[in-house]
C-alpha positions as CSV (number, residue, x, y, z in Angstrom):
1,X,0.0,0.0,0.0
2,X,1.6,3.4,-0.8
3,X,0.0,6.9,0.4
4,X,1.2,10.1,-0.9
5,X,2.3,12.8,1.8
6,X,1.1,16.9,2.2
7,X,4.5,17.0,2.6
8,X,6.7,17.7,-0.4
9,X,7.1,14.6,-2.7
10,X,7.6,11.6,0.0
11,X,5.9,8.4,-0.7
12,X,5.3,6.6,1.7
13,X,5.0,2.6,2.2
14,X,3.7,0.5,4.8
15,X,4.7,-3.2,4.8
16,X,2.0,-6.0,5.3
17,X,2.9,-7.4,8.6
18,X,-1.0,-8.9,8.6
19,X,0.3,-11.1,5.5
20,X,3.4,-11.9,6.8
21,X,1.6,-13.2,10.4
22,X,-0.8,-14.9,8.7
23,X,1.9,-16.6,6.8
24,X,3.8,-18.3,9.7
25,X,0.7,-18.9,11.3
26,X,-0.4,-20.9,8.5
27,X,3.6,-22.6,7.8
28,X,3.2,-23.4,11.3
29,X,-0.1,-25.5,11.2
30,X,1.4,-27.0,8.1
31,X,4.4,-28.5,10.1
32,X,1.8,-30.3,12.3
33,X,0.6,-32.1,9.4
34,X,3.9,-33.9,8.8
35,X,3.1,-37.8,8.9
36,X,-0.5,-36.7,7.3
37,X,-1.8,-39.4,4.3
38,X,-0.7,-37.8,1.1
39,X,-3.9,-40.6,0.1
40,X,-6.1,-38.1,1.8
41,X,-9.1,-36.6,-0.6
42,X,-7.7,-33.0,1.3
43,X,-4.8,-32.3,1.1
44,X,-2.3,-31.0,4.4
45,X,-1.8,-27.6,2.8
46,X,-5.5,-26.8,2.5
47,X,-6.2,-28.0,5.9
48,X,-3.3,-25.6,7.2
49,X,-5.0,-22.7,5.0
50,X,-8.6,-23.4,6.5
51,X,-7.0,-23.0,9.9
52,X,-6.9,-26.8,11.1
């Protein structure tokens, strides 16, 4: 996300820590899945995605 300042020309840019969380949040519920059945008809990935 970029916002444009009053002040002169500065840009501005704020980094996406939300994204970021939610990523190792989700990498880290995907580590629990490690012995899961890859036979499965749902997969370990979208589990970890849904929050399981």
């Amino acid at each position: 996300m970029t916002f444009n300042s009053f002040e002169g020309t500065r840009t501005f840019v704020l980094a996406d820590t939300n994204k970021d969380e939610e990523f190792v949040e989700e990498f880290n519920r995907l580590k629990t899945f490690a012995n899961f059945p890859s036979s499965s008809p749902v997969s370990a990935s979208t589990l970890a995605r849904a929050g399981f």
